[in-house]
DSSP file (Angstrom, degrees, kcal/mol; ACC not computed):
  #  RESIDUE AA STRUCTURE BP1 BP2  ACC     N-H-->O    O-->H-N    N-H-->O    O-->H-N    TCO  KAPPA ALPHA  PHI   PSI    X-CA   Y-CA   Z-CA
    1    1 A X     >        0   0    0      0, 0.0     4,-1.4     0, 0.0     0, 0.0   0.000 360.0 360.0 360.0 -51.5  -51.1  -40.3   32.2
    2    2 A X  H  >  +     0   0    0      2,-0.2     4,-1.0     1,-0.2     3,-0.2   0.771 360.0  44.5  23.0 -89.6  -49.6  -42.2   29.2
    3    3 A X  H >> S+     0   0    0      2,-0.2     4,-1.9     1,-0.2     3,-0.9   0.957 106.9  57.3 -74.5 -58.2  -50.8  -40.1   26.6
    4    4 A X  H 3> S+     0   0    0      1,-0.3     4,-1.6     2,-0.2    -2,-0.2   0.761 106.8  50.0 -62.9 -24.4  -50.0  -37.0   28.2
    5    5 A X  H 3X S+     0   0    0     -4,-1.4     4,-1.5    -3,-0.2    -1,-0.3   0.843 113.9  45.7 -57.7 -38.0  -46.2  -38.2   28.4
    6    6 A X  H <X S+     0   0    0     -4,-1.0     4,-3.7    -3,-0.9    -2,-0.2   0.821 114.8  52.0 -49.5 -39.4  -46.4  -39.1   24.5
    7    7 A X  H >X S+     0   0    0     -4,-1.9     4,-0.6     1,-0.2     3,-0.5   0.976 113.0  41.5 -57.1 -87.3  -48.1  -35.6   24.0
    8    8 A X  H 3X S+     0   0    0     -4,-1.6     4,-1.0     2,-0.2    -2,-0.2   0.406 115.8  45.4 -15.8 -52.8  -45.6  -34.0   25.7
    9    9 A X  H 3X S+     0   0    0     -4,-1.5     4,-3.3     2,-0.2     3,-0.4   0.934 118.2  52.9 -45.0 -72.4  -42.4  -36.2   24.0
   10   10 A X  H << S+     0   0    0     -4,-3.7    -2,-0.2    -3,-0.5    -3,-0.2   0.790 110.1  42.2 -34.6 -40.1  -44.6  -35.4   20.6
   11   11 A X  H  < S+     0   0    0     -4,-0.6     3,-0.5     1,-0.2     4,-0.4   0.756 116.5  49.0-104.8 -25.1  -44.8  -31.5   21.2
   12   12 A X  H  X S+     0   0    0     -4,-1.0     4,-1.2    -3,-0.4     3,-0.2   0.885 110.4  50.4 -61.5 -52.7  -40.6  -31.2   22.5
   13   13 A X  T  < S+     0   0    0     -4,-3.3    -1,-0.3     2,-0.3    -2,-0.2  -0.335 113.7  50.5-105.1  35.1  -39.5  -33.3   19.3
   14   14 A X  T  > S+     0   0    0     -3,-0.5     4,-1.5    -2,-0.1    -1,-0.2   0.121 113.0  45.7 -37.9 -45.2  -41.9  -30.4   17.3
   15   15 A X  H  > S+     0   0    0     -4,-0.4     4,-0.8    -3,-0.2    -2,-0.3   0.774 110.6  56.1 -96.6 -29.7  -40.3  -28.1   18.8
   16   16 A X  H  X S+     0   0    0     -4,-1.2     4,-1.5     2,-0.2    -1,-0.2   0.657 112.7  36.3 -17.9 -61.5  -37.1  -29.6   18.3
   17   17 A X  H  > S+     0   0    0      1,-0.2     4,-1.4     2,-0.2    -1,-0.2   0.851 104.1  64.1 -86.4 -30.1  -37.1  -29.8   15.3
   18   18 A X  H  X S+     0   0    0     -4,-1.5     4,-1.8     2,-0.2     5,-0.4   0.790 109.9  52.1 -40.0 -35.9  -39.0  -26.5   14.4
   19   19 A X  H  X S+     0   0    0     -4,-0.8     4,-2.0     1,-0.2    -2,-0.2   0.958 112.8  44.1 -85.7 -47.4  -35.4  -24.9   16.3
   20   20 A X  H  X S+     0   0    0     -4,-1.5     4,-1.3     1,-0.2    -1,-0.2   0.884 111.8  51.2 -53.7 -37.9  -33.1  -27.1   13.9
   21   21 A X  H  X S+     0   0    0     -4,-1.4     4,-3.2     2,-0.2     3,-0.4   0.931 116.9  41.2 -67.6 -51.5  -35.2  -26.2   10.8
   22   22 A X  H  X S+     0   0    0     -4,-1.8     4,-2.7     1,-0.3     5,-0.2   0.917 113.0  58.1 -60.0 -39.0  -34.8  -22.4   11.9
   23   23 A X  H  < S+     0   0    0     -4,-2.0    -1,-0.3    -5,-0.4    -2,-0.2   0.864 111.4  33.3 -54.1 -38.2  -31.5  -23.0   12.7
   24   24 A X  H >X S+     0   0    0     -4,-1.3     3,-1.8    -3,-0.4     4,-1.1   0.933 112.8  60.2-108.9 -50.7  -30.3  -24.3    9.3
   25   25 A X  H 3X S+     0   0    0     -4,-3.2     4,-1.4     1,-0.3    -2,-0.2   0.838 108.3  47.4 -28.6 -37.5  -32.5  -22.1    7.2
   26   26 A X  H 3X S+     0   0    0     -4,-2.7     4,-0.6    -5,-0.3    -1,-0.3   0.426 108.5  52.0-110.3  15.5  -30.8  -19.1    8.9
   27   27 A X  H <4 S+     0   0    0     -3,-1.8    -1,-0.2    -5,-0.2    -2,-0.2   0.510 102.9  59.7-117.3  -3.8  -27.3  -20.5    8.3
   28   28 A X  H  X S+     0   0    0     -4,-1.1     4,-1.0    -3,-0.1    -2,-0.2   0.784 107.2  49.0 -37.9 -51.0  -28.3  -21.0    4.4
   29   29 A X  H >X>S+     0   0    0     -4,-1.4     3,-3.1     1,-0.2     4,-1.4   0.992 114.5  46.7 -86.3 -69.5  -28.9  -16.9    4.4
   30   30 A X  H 3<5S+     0   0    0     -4,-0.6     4,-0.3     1,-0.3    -1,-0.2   0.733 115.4  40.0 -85.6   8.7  -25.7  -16.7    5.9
   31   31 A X  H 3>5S+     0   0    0      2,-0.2     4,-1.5     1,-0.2    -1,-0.3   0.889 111.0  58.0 -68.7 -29.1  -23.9  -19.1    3.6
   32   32 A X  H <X5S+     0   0    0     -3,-3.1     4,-1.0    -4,-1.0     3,-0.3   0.886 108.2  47.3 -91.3 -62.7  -25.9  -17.5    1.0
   33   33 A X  H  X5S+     0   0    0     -4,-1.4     4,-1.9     1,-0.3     5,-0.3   0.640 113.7  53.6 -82.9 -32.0  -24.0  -13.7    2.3
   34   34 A X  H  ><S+     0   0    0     -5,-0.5     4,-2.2    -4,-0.3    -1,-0.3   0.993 102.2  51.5 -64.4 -46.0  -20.7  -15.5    2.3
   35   35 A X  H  X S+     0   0    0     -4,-1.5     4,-3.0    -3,-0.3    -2,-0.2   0.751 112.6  40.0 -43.3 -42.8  -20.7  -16.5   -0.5
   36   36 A X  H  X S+     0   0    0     -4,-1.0     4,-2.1     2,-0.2     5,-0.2   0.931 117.9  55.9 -85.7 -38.0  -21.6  -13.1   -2.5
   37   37 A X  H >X S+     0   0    0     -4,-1.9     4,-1.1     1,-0.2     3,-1.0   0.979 101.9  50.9 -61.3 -51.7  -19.1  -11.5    0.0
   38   38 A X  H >X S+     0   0    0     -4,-2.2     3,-3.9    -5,-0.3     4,-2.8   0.932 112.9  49.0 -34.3 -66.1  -16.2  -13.9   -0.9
   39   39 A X  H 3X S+     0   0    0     -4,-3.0     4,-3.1     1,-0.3     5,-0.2   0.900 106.7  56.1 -57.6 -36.3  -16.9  -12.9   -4.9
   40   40 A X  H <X S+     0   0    0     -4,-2.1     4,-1.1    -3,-1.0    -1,-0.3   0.739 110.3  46.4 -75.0  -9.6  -16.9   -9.2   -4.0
   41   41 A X  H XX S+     0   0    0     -3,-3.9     4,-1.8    -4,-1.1     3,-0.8   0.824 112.4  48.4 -96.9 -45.5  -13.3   -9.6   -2.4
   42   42 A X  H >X S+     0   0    0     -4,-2.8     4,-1.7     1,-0.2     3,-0.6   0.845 105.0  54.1 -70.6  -6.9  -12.0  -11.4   -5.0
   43   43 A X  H 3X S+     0   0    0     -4,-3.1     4,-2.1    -5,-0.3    -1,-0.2   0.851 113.2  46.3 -58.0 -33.1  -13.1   -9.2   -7.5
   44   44 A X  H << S+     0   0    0     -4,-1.1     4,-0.2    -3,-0.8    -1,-0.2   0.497 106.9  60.4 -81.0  -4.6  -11.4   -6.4   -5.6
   45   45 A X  H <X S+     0   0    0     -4,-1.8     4,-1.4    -3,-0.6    -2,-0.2   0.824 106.2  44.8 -69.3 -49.1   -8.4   -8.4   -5.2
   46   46 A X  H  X S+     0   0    0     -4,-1.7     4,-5.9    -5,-0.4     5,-0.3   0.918 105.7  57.4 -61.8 -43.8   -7.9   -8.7   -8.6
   47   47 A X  H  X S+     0   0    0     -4,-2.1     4,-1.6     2,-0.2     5,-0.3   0.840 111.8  49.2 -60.0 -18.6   -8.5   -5.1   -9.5
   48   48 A X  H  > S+     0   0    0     -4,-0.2     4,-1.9     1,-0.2     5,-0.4   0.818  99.3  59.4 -78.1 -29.4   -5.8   -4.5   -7.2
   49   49 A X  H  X S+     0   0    0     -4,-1.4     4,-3.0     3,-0.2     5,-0.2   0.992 105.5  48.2 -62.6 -49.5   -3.8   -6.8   -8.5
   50   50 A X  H  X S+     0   0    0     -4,-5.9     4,-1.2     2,-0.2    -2,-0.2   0.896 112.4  53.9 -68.8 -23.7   -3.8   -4.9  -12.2
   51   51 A X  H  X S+     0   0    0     -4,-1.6     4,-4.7    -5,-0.3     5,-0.3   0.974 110.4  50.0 -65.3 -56.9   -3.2   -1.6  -10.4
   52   52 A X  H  X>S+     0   0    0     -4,-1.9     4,-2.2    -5,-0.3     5,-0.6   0.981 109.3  39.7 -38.6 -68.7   -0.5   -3.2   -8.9
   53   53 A X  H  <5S+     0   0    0     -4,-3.0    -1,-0.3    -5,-0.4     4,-0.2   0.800 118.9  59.9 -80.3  -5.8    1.5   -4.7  -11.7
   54   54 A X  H  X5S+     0   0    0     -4,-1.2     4,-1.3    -3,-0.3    -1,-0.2   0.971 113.2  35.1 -22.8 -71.2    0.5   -1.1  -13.4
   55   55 A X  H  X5S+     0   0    0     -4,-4.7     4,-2.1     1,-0.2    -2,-0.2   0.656 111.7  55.5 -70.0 -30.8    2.0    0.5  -11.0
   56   56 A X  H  X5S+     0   0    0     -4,-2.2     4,-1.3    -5,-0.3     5,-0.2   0.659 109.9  54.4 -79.8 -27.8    4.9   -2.3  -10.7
   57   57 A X  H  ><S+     0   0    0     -5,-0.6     4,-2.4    -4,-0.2    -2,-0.2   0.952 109.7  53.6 -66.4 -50.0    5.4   -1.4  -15.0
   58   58 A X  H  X S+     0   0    0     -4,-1.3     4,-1.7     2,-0.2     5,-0.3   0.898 106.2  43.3 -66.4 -42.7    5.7    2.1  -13.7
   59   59 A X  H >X S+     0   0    0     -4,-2.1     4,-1.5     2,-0.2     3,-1.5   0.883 114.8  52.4 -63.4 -76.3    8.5    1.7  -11.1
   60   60 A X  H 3X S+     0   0    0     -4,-1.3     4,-3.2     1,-0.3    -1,-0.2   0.714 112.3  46.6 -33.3 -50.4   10.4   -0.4  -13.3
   61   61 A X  H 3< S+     0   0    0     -4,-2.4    -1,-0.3    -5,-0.2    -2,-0.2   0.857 113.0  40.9 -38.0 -58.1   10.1    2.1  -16.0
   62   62 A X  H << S+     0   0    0     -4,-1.7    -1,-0.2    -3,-1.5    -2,-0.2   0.389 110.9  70.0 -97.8 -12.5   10.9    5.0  -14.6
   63   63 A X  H  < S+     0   0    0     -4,-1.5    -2,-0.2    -5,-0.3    -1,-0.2   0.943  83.4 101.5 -54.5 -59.8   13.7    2.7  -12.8
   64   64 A X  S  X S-     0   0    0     -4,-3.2     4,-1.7    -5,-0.2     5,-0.1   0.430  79.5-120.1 -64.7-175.5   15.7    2.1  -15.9
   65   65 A X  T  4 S+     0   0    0      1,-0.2     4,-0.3     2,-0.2     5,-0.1   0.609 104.7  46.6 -93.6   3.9   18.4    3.4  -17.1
   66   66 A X  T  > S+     0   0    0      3,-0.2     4,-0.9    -5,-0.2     3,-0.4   0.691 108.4  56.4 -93.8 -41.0   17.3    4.8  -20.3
   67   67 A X  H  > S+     0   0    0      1,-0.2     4,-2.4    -6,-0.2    -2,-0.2   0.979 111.8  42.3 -68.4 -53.5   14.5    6.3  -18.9
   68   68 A X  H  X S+     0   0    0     -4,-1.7     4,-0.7     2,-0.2    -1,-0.2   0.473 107.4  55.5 -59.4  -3.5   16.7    8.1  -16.5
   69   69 A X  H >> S+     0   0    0     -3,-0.4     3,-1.8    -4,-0.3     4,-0.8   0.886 109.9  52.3 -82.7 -96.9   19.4    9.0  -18.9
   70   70 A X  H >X S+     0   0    0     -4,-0.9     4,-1.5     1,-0.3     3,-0.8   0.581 113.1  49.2   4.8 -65.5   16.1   10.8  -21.1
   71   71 A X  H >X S+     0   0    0     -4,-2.4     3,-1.0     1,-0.3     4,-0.7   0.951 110.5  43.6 -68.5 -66.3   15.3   12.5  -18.0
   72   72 A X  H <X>S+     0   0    0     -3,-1.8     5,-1.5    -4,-0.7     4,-0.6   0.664 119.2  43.0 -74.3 -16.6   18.7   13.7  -17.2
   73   73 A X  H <<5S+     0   0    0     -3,-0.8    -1,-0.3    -4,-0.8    -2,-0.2   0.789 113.3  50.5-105.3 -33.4   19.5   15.0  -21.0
   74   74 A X  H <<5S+     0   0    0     -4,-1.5    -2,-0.2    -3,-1.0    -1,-0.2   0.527 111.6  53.9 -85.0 -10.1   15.9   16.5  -21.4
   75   75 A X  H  <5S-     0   0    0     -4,-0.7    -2,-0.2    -3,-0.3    -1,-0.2   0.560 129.0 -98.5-115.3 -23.9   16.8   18.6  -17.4
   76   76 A X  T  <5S+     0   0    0     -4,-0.6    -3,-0.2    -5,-0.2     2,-0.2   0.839  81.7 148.0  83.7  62.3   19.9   19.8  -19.0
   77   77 A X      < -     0   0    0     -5,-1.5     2,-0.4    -6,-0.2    -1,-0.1  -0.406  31.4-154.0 -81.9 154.5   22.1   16.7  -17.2
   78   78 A X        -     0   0    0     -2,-0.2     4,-0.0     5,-0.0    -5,-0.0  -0.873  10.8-131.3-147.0 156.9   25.1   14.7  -18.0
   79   79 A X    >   -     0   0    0     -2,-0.4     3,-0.8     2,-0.1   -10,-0.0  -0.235  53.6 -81.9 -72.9 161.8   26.5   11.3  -17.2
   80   80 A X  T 3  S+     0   0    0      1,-0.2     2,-0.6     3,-0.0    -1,-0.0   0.752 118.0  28.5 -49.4 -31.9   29.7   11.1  -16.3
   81   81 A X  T 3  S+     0   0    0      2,-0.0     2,-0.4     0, 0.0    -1,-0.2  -0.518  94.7  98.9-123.3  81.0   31.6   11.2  -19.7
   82   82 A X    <   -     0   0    0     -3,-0.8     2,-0.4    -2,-0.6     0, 0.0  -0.987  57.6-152.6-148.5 142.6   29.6   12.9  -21.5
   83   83 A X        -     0   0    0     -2,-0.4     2,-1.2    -5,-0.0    -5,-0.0  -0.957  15.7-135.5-126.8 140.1   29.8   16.9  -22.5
   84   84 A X        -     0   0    0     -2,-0.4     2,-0.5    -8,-0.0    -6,-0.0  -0.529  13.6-162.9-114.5 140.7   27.3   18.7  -23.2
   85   85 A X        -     0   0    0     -2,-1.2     2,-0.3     1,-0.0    -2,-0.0  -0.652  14.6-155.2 -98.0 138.3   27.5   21.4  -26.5
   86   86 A X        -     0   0    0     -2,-0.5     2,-0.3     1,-0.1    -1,-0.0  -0.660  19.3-123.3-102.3 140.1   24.6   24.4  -26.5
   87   87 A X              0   0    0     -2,-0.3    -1,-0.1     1,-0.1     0, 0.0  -0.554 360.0 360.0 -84.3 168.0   23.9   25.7  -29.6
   88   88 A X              0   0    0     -2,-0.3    -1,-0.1     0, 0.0    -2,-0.0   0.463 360.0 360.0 -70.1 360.0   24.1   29.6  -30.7
């Protein structure tokens, strides 16, 4: 009777451990999956970030006041004191 409680104890704490072993092997893989995902966002974080401050180069640009002065003189524009003379 003994030995079949030891057996028994023995074949639970096998099994035991076999479930922890599985257990933490298959939270490795998915550490493993975090990991590679985390690098794919920040790599797409950053490329968004240079579109961004691209794009951030461009508003400002097309903001200022030179550029929009250009614009208005090249559309056939004028500021306020300004007149504008046509050639023959």
């Amino acid at each position: 009777m003994e030995n079949r409680i030891k057996r028994t104890v023995v074949i639970f704490a096998v099994l035991f451990i076999g479930a922890l072993l599985i257990t933490l092997i298959l939270n490795l893989v998915r550490a493993g999956e975090l990991s590679a995902r985390q690098r794919r966002l920040e790599a797409e974080y950053e490329r968004l970030q240079a579109i961004y401050s691209d794009n951030q180069a461009d508003i400002d640009y097309y903001s200022s006041e030179d550029y929009v002065r250009r614009y208005a003189h090249e559309n056939g524009m004028k500021g306020k004191d300004e007149t504008i003379y046509k050639g023959k």
